[in-house]
N, C-alpha and C positions, 0 to 999 in steps of 0.2 A: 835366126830370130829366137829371142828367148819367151819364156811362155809367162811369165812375171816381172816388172821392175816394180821393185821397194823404192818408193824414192822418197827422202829428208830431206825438206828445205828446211835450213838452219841460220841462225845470225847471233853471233856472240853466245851458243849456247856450246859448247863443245863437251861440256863435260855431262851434259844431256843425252847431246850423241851417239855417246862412246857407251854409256848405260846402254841406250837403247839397241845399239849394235852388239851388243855384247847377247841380249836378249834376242834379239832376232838371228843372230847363227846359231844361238841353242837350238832354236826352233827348225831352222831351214837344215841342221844337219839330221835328220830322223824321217823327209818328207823326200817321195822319189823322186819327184820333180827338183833336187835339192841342183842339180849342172841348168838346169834351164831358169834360174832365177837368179838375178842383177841387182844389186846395189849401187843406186846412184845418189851421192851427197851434193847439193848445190849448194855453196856460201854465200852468202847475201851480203859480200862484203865486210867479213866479222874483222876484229883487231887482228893483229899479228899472231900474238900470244895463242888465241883460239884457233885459227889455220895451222901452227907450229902442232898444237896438241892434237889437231884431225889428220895432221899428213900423218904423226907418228903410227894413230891409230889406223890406217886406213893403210899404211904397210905393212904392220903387222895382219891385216885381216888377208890379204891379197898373196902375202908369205904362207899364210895358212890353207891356201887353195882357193878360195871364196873369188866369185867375179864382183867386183866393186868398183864407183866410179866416181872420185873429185873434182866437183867444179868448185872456183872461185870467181865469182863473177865480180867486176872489176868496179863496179859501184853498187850501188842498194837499191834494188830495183823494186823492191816492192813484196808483197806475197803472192800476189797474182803472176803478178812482173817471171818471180821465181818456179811458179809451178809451172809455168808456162816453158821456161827455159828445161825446167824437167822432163815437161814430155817432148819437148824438141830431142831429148839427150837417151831418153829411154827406144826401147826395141823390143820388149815385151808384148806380147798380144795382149796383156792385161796391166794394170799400171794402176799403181796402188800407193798415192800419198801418206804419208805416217809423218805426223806431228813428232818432233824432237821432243816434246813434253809429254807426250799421253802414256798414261798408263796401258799398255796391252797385259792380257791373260792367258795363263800358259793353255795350247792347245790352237790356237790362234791360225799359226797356218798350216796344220793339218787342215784343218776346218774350211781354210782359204781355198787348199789342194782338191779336198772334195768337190766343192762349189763349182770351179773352175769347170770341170767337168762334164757341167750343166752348160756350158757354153751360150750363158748371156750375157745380154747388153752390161749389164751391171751386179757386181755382189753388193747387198748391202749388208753391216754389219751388225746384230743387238749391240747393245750400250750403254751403263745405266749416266744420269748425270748426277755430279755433284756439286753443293754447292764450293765455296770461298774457305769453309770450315769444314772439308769432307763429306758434311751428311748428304744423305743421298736426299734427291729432289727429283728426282725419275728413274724408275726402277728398272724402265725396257723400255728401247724407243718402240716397240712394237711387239705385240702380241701373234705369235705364229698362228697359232689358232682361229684369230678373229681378224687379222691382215695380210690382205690377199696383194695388194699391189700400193703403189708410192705415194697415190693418193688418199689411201686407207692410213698409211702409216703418218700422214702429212696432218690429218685431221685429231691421232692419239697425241703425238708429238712434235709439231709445227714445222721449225727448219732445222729437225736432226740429222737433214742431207746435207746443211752449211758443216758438217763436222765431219772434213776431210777423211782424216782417218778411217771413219765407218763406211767409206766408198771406195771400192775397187771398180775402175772402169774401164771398159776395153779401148784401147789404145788408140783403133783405128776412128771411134766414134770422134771422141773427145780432142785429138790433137788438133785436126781441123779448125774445131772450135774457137781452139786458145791465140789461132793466128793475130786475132785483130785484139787483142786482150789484155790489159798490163796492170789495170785496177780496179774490176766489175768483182767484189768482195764476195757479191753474193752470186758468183756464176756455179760454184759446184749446187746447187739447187739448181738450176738450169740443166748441168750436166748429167744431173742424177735422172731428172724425167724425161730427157732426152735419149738417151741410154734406153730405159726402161720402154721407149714407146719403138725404137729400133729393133731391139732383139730381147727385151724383156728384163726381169731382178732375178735372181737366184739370193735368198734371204740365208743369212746365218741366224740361226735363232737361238743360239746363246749367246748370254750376252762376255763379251771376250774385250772390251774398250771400258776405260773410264774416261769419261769426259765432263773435267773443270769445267764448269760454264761457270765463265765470268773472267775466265783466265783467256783472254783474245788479245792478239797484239792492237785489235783494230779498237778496241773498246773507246776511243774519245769519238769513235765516226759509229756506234752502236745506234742510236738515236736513228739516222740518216738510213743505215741500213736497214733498222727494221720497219720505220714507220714510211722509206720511201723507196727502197730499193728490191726489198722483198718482193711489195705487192707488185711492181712492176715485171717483177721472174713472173711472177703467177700469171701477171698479163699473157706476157708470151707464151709458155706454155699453155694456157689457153686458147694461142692461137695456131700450136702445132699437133696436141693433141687430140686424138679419137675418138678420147672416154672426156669430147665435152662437158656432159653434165655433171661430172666431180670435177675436172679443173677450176666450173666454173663454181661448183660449191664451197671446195677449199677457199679459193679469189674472196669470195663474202665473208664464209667464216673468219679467213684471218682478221680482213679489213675491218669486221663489226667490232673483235675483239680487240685489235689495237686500237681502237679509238673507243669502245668501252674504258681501257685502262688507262687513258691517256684522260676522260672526263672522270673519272672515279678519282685519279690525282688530282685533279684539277679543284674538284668537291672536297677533296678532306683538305687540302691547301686554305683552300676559302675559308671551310669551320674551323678549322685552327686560327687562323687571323682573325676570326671575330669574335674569339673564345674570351 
């Protein structure tokens, strides 16, 4: 068993890929743990053209020593669908989604190597966000200093656990999970506090991720997710976890504040039309 899977689910991005693999053997040739770490790619069904330029890359990485591992799954299953088929595929004690698109920052899995070592439920990782034009619009999902667990960080930065990348989970918790699972968008918020109440977070507190918000493949079902699928995670988790009295305060807070911002639109929509 290896003590990491990196796993990229991908679809028509190849030339994202290959950047980002390109970046992450920098990284994993310098870290001890460099023989017990896996790379697994899942294709989400891409064109021709994009599998042609991932086998090429994916023998050269495999020629160079590197344990690396191509799926092309045979229709489009979804992203759920996909990650799901990941952690079927992976054997890692620890199992670490990475976005084809995200910007990661150099130091990254050293940082991850460390963590590991901590032997919990969960790593999570700092992050700043940005918007559409770059500028930054969240500096750190979370403050070391002043957040102490998922619920502290849930209340700075709301669902920075939907943002796969900044979640390393161990393997054993979470596969289970994904049995019965092929479209629940917002299950890594599930996963993250589920994790966390198992065997705890081990926080990286730099922040080593850039994270586009607004750049989601799911964006026409954004609506659906946040104002109905969210609060319904937070139900559950409410109903699993210990430290009831912050599950249930996060549950309020979000739900006051999505539907603050949903009449505050609703209010300047009105003034405008009668302007």
């Amino acid at each position: 068993m290896k003590i990491l899977s990196i796993c990229l689910p991908t679809y028509n991005r190849s030339e994202k890929v290959i950047k980002q693999l390109k970046f992450l053997l920098s990284e994993i040739k310098g870290l001890k743990i460099k023989n017990d770490i896996e790379i697994i790619i899942s294709d989400n069904c891409s064109l021709e053209s994009h599998q042609v330029a991932l086998d090429e890359a994916v023998k050269n990485v495999k020629n160079n020593g590197f344990d690396i591992t191509y799926n092309k799954n045979i229709s489009n299953v979804g992203l759920i669908g996909n990650l799901k088929i990941l952690s079927e595929l992976s054997t890692g004690e620890y199992i670490w989604f990475v976005g084809d698109d995200d910007k990661l920052y150099p130091g990254i899995l050293s940082s991850l190597e460390n963590s590991i070592s901590n032997n919990k439920g969960m790593i999570f990782i700092n992050h700043e966000g940005t918007d559409e034009k770059g500028e930054v619009i969240l500096q750190q999902a979370f403050k070391h200093d002043e957040h102490n667990d998922l619920f502290d960080v849930f209340r700075h930065s709301k669902t920075s656990m939907m943002f796969i990348t900044a979640c390393v989970y161990k393997r054993e918790i979470v596969a289970p999970l994904f049995k019965n699972e092929n479209e629940r968008l917002t299950i890594p918020l599930f996963l993250s506090f589920k994790c966390e109440e198992v065997s705890g977070v081990s926080f990286v507190k730099d922040v080593l991720i850039e994270n586009k918000r607004g750049d989601i493949s799911w964006r026409e079902d954004a609506r659906v997710v946040f104002y109905y699928n969210v609060p319904m995670e937070l139900i559950k988790i409410v109903g699993f976890s210990k430290k009831k009295h912050k599950a249930l305060f996060i549950l309020f807070q979000y739900i006051f504040s999505i539907f603050s911002r949903a009449f505050y639109k609703l209010f300047n929509a009105l003034i405008n039309k009668f302007r």
